[in-house]
C-alpha positions in Angstrom: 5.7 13.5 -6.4 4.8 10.0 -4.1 7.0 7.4 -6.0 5.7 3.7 -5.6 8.0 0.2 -5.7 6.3 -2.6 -5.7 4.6 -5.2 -7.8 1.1 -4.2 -10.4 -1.5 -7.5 -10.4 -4.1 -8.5 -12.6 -7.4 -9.3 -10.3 -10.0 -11.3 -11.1 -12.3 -10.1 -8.6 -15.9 -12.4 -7.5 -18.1 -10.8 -5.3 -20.2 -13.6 -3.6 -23.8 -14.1 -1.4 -22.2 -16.0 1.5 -19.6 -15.6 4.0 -16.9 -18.4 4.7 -19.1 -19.7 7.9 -21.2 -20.7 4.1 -19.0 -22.7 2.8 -20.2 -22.0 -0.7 -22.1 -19.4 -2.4 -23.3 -17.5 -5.7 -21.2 -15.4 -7.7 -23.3 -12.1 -7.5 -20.6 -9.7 -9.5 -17.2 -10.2 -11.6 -15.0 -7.9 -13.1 -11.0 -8.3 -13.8 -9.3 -5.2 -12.8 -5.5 -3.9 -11.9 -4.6 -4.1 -8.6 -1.8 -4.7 -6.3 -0.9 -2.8 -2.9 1.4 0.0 -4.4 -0.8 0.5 -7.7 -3.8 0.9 -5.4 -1.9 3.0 -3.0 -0.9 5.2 -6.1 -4.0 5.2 -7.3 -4.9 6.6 -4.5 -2.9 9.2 -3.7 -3.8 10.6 -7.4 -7.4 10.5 -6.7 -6.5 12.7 -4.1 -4.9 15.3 -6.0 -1.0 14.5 -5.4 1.5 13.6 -7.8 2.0 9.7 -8.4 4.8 8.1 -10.5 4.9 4.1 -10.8 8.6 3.1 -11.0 9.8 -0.8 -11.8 9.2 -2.7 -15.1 6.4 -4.0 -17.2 6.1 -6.8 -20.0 6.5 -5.6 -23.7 4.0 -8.0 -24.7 1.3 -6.5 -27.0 -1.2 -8.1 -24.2 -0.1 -6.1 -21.3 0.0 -3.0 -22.8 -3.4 -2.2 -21.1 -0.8 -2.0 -17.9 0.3 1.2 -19.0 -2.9 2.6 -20.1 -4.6 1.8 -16.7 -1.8 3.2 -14.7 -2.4 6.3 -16.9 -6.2 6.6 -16.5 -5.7 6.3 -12.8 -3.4 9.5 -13.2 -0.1 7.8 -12.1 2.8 9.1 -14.2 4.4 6.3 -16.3 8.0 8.2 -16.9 9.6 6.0 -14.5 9.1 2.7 -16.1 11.0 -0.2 -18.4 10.0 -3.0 -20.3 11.6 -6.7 -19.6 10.4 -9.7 -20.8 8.3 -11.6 -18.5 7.6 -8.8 -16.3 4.0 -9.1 -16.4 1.5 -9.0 -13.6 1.1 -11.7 -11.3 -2.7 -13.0 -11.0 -4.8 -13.0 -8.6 -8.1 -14.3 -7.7 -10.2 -12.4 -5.1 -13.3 -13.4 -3.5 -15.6 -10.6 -1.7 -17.9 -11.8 0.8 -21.1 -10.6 1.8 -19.7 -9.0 4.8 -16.8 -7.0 2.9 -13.8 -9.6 3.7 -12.0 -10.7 1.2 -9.4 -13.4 0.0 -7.1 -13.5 -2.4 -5.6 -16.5 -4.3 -2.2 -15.6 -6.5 0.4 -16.7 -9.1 3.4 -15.0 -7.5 5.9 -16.3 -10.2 6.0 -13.4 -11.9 7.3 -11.8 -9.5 11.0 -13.3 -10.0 10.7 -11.0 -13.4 10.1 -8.0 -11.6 13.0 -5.1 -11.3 13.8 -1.7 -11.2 14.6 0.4 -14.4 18.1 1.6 -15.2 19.9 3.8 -12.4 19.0 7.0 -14.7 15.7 6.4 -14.8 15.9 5.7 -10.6 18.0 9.2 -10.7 15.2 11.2 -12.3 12.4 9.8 -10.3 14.1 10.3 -7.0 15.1 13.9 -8.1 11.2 15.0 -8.5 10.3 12.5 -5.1 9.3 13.9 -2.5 8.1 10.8 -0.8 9.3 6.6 -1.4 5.7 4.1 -1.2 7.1 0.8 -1.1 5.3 -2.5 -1.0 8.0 -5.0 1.2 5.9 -8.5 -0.2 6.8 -7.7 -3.8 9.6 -5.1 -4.1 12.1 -5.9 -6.4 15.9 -6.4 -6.0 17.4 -3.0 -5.3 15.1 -1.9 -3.7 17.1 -1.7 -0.6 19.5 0.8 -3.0 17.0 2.9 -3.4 15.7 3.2 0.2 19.6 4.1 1.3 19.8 7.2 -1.5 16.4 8.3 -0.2 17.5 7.8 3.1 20.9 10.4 2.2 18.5 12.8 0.4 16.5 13.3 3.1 13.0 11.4 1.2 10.8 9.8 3.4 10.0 6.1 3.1 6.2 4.8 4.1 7.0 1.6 4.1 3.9 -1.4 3.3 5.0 -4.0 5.7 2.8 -7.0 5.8 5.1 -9.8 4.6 8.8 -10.6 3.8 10.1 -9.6 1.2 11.1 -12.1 -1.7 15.1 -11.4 -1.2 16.0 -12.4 2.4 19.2 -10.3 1.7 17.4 -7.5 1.5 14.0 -6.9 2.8 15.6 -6.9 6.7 17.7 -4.0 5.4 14.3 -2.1 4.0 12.6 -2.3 7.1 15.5 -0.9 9.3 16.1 1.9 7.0 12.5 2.7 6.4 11.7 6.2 8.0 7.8 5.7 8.3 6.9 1.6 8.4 3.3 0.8 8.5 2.6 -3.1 9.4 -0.4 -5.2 10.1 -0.6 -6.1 13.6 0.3 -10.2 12.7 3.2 -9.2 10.8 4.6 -7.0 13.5 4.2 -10.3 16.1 5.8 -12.3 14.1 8.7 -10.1 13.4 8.9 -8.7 17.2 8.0 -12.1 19.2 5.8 -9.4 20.9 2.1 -9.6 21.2 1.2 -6.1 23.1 1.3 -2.5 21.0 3.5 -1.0 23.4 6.2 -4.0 23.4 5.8 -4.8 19.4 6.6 -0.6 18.7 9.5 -0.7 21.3 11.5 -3.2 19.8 10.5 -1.9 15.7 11.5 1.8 16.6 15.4 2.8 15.9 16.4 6.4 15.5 15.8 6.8 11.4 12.1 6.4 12.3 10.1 9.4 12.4 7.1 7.7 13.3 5.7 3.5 12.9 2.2 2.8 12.6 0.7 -0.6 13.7 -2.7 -1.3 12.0 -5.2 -3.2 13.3 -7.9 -3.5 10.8 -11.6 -2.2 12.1 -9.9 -1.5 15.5 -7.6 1.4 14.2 -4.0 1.7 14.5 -1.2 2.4 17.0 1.8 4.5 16.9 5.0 6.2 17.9 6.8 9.1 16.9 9.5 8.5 19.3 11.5 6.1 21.9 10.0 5.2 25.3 7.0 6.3 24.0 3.2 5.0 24.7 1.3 4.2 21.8 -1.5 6.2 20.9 -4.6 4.5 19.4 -6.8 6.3 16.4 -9.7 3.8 16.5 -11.4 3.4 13.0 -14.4 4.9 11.9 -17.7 3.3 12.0 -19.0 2.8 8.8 -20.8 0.3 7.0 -18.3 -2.1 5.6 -19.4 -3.1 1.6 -15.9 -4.0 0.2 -12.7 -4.3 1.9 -10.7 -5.6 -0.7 -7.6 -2.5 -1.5 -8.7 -0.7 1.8 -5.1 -0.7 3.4 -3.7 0.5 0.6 -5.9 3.4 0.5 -4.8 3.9 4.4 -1.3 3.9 3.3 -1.3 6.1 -0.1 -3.7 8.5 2.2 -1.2 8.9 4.4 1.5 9.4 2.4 -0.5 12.1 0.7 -1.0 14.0 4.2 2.7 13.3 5.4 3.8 15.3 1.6 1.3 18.4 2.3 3.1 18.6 5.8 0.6 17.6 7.9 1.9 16.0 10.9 2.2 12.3 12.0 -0.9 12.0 14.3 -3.2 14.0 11.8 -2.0 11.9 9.1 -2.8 8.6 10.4 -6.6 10.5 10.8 -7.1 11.7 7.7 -5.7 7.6 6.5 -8.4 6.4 9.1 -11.0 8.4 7.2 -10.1 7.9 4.0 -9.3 3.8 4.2 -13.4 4.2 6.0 -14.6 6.2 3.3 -13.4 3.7 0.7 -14.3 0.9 2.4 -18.4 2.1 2.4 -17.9 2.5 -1.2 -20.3 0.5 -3.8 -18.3 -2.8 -5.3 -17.3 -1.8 -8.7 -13.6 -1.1 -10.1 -14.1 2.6 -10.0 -13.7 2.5 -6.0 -10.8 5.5 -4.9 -11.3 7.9 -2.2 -12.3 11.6 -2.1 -11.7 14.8 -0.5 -15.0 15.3 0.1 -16.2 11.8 1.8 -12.6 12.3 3.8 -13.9 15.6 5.5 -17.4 14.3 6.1 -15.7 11.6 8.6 -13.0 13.9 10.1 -15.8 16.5 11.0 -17.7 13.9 12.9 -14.3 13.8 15.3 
């Protein structure tokens, strides 16, 4: 089972005529849908035939009942989770441009509500997980508990690095103890002081990595499996680019997916590549998750 920490949203997506150079545009398409990095990522990874449990809190109120019921449709287990007042999903506003980029406007107050269940229900997730997706941004308080008891059991953690995290006493501790940290090349430069690959992966890697992946949006990723290492670059797929809105978070619950059937790192961030390329070509619409099939289409083209 991939576990996944982090926080559900409630998207009100716009797709649009015009790009930003525009200024202003139609609204071609609207649709409200669940999103959120580690619910996509999740989403994801059960689309692709693995094992997905959600596992933090969600509002008892009648009205976000649907929470539950779309986590469920999208195949992610729902075992793992409390209710707490307030813990609803923050909103979010996204705006698809013509040329597939995206922005997205949110209300990250409820955020604060977030948290993790009770330590039993923690206990009996971890005890079926073979693998920790965390979203750093929006991980709740604890987290950084969690991440050390995976880290004793021997779970791997793919960590979604692309912000900091809300509790400055513990989202430095996640990212050191993370086993397998993904982050957007920005986010690594501001956390390194580094601007290059090779010096930004130098200074993240310590000895509880196994590997740390640098993307780079359409110009792939870099990585590292070890010290003293040079980076080696998987370049992305061309593909025509509809939507991009969630296509990270395919990359990382794609790879998470290859790391728990034992493929190895290098072939994982490939299969991530084409999967995250797959989705990305997809027709807008809120039933957008990747496939097996679409996946080997691209990787036979290597």
């Amino acid at each position: 089972m991939i576990t996944g920490i982090g926080c559900i949203a409630y998207d009100h997506v716009l797709y649009t005529n015009s790009n930003w150079a525009d200024a202003k545009g139609a609204i071609t398409k609207e649709e409200f849908r669940f999103g959120g990095n580690v619910r996509n990522s999740l989403a994801a990874v059960a689309a692709l035939g693995e094992s997905a449990a959600y596992l933090g809190t969600v509002s008892p109120d009648p009205q976000w009942k649907k929470v539950i019921s779309g986590l469920e449709d999208s195949g992610i287990n729902t075992d793992f989770i409390s209710f707490k007042e307030g813990s609803h999903p923050p909103l979010a506003t996204v705006v698809v441009l013509k040329d597939s980029d995206r922005y997205i406007a949110f209300d990250d107050s409820p955020l604060w509500k977030l948290a993790l269940p009770p330590q039993e229900k923690i206990d009996a997730a971890l005890s079926k997980t073979k693998l920790i997706l965390i979203d750093l941004n929006t991980a709740p308080q604890g987290t950084l508990a969690v991440v050390k008891t995976a880290a004793m059991q021997g779970i791997p953690v793919v960590l979604d690095a692309e912000r900091d995290g809300m509790y400055t006493d513990e989202f430095p501790g996640v990212i050191e103890l993370a086993s397998e940290p993904i982050l957007p090349l920005n986010y690594a430069k501001k956390l390194t002081n580094e601007t290059e690959p090779a010096q930004i992966l130098a200074k993240l890697w310590n000895p509880i990595r196994t590997a740390l992946i640098i993307t780079d949006g359409p110009n792939g990723s870099y990585s590292i499996t070890g010290p003293d290492q040079a980076p080696i670059h998987i370049p992305a797929f061309k593909v025509n680019a509809v939507d991009s809105n969630g296509t990270g978070d395919v990359f990382h619950g794609a790879y998470a997916v290859a790391r728990v059937r034992g493929k190895g790192v290098m072939d994982s961030i490939l299969y991530a590549t084409a999967a995250a390329a797959s989705f990305i070509s997809l027709p807008q619409g809120s039933e957008r998750v990747p496939s097996e099939e679409a996946i080997n289409k691209l990787l036979a083209t290597k």
